[in-house]
C-alpha positions in Angstrom: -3.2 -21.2 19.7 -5.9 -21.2 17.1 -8.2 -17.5 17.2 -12.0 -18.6 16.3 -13.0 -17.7 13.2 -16.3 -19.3 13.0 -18.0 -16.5 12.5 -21.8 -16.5 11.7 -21.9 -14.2 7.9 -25.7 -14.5 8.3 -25.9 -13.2 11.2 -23.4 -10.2 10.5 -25.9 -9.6 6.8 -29.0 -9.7 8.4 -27.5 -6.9 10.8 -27.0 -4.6 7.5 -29.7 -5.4 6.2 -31.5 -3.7 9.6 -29.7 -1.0 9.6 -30.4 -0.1 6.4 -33.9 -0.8 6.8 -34.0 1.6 9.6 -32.3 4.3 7.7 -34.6 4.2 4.9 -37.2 6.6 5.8 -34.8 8.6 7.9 -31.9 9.9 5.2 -32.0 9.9 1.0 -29.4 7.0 1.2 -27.5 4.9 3.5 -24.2 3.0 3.4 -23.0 0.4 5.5 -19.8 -1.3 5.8 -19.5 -4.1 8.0 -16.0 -5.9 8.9 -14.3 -8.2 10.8 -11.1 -9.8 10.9 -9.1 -12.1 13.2 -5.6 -12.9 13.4 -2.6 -14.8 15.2 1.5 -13.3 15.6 4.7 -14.2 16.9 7.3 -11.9 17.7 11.2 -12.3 17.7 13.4 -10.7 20.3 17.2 -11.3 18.8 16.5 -15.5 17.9 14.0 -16.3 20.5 9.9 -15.6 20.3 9.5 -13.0 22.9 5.7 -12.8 22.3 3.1 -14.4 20.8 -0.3 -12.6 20.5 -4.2 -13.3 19.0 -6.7 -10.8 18.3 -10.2 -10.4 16.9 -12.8 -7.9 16.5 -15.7 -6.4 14.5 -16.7 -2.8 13.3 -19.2 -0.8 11.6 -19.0 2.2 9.6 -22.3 3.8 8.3 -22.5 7.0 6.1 -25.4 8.7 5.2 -27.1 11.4 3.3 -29.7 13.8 3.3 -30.2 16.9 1.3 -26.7 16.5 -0.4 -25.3 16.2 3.4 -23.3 13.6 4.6 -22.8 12.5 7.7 -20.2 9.1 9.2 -20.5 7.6 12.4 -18.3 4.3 13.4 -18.3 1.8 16.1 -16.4 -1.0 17.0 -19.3 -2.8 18.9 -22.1 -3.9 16.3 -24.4 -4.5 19.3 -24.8 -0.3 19.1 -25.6 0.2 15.8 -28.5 2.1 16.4 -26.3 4.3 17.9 -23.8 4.8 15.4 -26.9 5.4 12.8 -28.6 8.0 14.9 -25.0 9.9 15.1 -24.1 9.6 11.3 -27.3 11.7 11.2 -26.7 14.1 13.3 -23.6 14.7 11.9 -25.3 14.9 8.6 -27.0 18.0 9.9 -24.3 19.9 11.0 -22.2 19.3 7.8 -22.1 21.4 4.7 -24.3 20.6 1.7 -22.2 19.9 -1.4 -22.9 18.4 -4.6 -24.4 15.0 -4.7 -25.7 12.4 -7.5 -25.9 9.0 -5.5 -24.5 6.1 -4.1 -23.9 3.1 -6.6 -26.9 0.9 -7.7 -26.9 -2.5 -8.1 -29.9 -5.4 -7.9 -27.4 -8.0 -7.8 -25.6 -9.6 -4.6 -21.9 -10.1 -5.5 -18.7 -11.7 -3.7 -15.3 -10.7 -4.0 -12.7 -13.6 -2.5 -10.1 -12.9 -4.9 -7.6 -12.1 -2.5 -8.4 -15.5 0.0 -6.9 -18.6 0.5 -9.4 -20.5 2.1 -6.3 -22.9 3.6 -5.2 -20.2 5.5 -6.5 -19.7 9.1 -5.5 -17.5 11.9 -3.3 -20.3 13.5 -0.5 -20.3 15.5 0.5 -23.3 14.4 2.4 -22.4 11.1 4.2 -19.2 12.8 7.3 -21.0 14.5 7.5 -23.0 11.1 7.5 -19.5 9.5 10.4 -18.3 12.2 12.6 -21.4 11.9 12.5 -20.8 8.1 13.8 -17.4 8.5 16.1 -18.4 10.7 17.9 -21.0 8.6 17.9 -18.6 6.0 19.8 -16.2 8.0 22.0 -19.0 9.1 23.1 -19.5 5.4 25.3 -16.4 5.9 28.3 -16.2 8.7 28.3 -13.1 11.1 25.0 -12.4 11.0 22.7 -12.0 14.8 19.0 -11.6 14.5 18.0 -8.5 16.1 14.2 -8.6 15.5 11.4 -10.2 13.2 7.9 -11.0 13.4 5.3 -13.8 11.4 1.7 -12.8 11.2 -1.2 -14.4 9.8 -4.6 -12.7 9.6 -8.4 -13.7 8.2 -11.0 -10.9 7.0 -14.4 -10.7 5.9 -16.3 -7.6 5.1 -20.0 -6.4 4.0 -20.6 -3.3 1.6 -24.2 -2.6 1.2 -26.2 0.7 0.2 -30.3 1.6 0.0 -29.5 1.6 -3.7 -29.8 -2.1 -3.7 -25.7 -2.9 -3.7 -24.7 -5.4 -1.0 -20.9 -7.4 -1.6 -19.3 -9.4 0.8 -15.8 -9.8 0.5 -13.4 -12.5 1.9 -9.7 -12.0 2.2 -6.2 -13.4 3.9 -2.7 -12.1 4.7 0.4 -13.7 5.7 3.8 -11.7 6.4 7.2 -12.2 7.7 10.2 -10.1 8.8 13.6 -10.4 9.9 16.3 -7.6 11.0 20.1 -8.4 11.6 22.9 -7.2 12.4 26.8 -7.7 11.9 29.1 -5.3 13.8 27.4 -2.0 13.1 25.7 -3.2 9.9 22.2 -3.9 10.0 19.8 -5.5 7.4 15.8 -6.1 7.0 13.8 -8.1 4.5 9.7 -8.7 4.5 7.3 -10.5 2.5 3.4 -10.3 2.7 1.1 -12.7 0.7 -2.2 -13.6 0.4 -1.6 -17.5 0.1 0.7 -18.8 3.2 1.8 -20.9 0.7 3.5 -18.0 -1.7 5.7 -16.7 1.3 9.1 -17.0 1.0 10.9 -17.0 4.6 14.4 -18.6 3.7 14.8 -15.7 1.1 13.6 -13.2 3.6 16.3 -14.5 6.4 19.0 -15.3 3.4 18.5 -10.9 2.6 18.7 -9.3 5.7 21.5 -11.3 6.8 23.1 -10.7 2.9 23.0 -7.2 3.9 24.3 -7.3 7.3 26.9 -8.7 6.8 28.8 -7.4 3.4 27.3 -4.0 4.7 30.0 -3.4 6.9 33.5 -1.4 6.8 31.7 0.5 4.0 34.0 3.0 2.0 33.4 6.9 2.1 31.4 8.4 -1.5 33.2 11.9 -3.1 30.1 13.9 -3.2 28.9 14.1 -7.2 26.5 13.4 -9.6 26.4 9.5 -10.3 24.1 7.6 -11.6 21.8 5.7 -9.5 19.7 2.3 -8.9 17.1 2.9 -6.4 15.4 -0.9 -5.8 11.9 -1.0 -5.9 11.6 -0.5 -1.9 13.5 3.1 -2.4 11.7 4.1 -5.5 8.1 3.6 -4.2 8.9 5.1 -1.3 9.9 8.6 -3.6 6.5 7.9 -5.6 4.1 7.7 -2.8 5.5 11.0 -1.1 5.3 13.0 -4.4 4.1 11.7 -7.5 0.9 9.9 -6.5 -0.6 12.0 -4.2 -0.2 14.8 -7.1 -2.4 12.4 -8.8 -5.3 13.0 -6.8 -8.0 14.9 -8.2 -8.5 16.7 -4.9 -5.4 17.7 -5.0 -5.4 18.8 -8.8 -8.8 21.1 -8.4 -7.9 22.7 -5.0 -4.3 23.8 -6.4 -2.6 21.6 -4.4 -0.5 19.3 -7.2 2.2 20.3 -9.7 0.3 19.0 -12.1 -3.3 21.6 -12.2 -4.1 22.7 -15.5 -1.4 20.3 -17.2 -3.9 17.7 -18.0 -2.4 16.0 -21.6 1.0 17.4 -21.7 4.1 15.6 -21.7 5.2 15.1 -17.6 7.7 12.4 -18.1 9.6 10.7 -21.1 7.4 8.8 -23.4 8.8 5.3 -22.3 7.1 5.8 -18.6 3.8 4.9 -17.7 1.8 4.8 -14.5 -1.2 3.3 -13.8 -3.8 2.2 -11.1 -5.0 -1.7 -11.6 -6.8 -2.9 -8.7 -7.1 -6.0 -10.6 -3.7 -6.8 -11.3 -3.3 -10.8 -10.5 0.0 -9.4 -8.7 -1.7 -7.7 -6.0 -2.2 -9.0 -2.5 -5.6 -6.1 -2.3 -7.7 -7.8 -5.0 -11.2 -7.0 -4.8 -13.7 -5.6 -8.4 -14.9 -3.1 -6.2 -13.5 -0.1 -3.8 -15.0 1.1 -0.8 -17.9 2.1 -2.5 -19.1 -0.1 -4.4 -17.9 1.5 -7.7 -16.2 -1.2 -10.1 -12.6 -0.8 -10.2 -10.8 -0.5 -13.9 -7.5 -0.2 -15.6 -7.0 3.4 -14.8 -4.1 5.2 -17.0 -2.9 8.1 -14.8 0.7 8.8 -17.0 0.5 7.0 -20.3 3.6 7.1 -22.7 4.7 10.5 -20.7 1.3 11.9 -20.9 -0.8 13.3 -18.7 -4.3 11.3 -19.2 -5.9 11.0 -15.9 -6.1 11.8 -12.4 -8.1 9.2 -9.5 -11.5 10.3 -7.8 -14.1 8.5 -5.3 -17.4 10.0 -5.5 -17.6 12.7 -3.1 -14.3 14.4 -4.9 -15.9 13.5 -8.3 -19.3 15.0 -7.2 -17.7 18.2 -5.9 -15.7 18.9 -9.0 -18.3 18.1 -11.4 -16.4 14.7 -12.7 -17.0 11.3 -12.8 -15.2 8.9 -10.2 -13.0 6.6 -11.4 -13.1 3.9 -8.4 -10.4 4.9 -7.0 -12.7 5.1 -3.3 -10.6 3.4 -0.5 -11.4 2.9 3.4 -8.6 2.7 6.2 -9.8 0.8 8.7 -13.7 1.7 9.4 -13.7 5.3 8.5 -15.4 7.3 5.7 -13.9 6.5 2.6 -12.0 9.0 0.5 -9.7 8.8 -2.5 -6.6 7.1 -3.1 -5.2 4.1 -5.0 -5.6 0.2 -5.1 -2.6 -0.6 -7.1 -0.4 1.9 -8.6 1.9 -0.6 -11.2 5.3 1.9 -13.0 6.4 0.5 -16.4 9.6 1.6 -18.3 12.4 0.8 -20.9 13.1 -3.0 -19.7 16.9 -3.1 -18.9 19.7 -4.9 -17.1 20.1 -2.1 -14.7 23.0 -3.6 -13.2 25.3 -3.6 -16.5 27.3 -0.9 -15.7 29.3 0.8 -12.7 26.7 2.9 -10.7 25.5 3.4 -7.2 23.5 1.3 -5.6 20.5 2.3 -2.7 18.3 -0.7 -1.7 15.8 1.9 0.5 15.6 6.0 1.4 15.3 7.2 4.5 13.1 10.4 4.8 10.7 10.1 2.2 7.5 11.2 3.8 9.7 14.7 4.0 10.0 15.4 0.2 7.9 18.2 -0.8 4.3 17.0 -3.1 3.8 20.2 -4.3 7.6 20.7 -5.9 8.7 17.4 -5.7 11.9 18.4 -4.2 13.8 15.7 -2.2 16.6 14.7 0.3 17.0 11.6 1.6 19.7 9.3 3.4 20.3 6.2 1.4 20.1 3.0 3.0 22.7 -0.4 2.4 23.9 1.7 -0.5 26.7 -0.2 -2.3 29.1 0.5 -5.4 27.7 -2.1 -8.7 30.4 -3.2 -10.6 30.5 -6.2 -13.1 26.9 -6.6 -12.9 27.0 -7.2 -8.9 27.0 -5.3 -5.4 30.4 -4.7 -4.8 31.7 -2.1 -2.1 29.2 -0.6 0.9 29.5 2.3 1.4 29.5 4.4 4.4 27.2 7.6 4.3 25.1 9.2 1.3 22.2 11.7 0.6 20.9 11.4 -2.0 19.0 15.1 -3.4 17.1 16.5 -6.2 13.3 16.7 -7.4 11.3 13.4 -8.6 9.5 15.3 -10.9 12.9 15.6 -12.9 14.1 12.2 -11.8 11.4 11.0 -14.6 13.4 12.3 -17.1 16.8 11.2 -15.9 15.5 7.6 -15.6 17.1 5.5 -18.1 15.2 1.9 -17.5 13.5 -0.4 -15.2 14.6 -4.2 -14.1 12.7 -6.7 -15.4 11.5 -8.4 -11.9 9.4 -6.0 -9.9 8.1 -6.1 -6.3 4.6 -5.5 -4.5 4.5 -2.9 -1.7 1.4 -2.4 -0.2 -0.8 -0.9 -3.0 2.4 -0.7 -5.4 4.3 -2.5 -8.0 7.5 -1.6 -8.2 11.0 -2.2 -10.5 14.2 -1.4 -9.8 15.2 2.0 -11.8 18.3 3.7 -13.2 18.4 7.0 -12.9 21.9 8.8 -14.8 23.5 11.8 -13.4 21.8 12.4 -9.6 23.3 14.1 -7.0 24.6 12.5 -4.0 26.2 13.9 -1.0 29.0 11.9 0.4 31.8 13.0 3.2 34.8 12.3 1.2 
């Protein structure tokens, strides 16, 4: 099974081009974004591919403005576009005014592609190689059963053009596996998403989940205490994008709703942490010099050295607060964009976080109910284990783990060297020294 991808890019620029044409002498300025994408999966039911699926499609979001109004309409049928410009502008007019300076300029026409690999096509082809690498992978440890997994491979091409002159056209692929096990009443996952098919790694990903499977069980019961901690990279970022970076927001900030209004240049975390946005970063499956607007994208310091330097804005937040945006526009699916981040990268003391007797959490559950405003926190930890001479030792049974992130900052002690990429975040492992955890012993 092969999903056509021959798809005519002329055709799909001459369409912006006409609607922005059209717009013209209807609004002060137009935007258009123009995608399409195709792609092919396979899904496992316990060892076997259960199903297999293809699909494709093309959207259109246009935004437009007229007397510091603004006004989105979407569609996933280009054919109507018409349509979908005629009901951006009437939802211009019912809108509130607010301020406005413009859309980005730019004479030049510019590509993107830094996140393609133009080997890569939505074929079904590679998938059951992709499944039978997993598989052996998970073979290479006894006891464990695949529960579940999935291979997915995915094409994208999209068109960002204003009346200001801007018009890019990015390319970009993804390819992802992931594999679920269990052993007795132990269970383990793994993932991996790349850009190049070429970079994935499915014997590691079937190797993990079954690692954890299957020394996960008869796990020993925790005295509840303060113990210092290793959260790996998938535990971590899950903390950091409940609390920390949405308090980064300069939304948030100028409508009260972050910790951190009115603390712009103090000291928020211990002078060895920084955090920044780097949409560039050569580490990032999401590469593009651009966000959703058309603003370039930079090296954008948010915590440097412990300080406060920076918060992220796209231009409608930037406009309303009387700042400047910092490219930090970005577009889920074919909505309106708003603000958020491309790449949010977390640097610390470099250490061998293993060294010494601590517990061990590879992922949280109940993140996304940590409080942003206070930063306050409990979560269940998930395939924690006891570290001892440098290695996970003992599981154990049951932990929560509780306390604020905001003060986390200053109980971590240092960062692993090797760091992971989740979705729009790089990520080490931390140590954090004296957190509370609930146990039942």
């Amino acid at each position: 099974m092969t999903v056509s991808f021959d798809f005519n890019y002329d055709a799909a620029e001459q369409t912006v081009q006409s609607i922005l044409a059209k717009a013209v002498p209807l609004v002060d300025e137009a935007e258009v974004y123009f995608a399409t994408s195709a792609s092919v999966s396979a899904e496992l039911k316990r060892d076997k591919i259960s199903i297999g699926s293809e699909s494709h499609g093309s959207a259109v979001a246009i935004r437009v403005i007229k007397n510091g109004k603004i006004g989105v309409s979407s569609t996933d049928s280009v054919y109507f576009w018409e349509k979908c410009l005629n009901a951006a502008i009437s939802s211009a007019r019912l809108s509130d005014q607010q301020p406005w300076d413009g859309l980005p300029s730019d004479s030049s026409k510019k590509e993107g592609n830094l996140s393609f690999d133009s080997s890569l096509s939505p074929d079904s082809a590679p998938l059951g190689d992709l499944i039978d690498r997993m598989r052996a992978g998970a073979e290479s440890e006894q006891g464990a059963m695949i529960t579940g997994g999935a291979a997915s491979l995915s094409s994208h091409y999209s068109v960002l053009a204003n009346t200001n002159g801007l018009f890019n056209t990015n390319k970009s692929t993804s390819a992802s596996v992931m594999l679920e096990t269990i052993a007795g009443n132990s269970t383990g996952y793994e993932s991996d998403h790349k850009y190049r098919l070429s970079d994935l790694d499915p014997e590691h990903v079937g190797k993990t989940a079954a690692w954890f499977s299957v020394h996960g069980q008869d796990g020993e019961e925790l005295e509840t205490g303060a113990y210092d901690i290793i959260l790996a990279p998938e535990a971590f970022s899950s903390l950091l994008e409940a609390t920390i970076i949405p308090a980064l927001s300069g939304r948030s900030v100028h409508m009260n709703r972050s910790v951190f209004a009115g603390r712009m240049g103090e000291m928020i975390a211990p002078e060895h942490l920084s955090i920044y946005d780097d949409g560039m970063d050569v580490r990032s499956v999401f590469r593009c010099p651009w966000d959703a607007e058309g603003t370039s994208v930079s090296h954008l310091p948010l915590i440097e050295h412990g300080k406060l330097v920076s918060f992220y804005y796209d231009l409608k937040s930037a406009y309303q607060f009387s700042e400047k945006t910092t490219g930090n526009a970005v577009r889920y699916g074919a909505g309106a964009p708003s603000s958020g981040v491309h790449n949010i990268v977390f640097e610390g003391p470099i250490m061998d976080v293993m060294e010494e007797k601590c517990v061990y959490a590879r992922n949280v559950v109940g993140a996304h109910t940590a409080n942003p405003m206070t930063g306050d926190f409990s979560v269940e930890l998930s395939s924690p284990f006891f570290v001892e001479e440098g290695e996970l030792q003992t599981p154990i049974r049951t932990a929560m783990l509780s306390g604020n992130v905001f003060e986390m900052l200053h109980a971590l002690e240092g960062c692993s060297k090797e760091t992971r990429v989740f979705s729009r975040m790089i990520i080490p492992s931390v140590r954090c020294t004296g957190m509370s955890v609930i146990g039942r012993g």
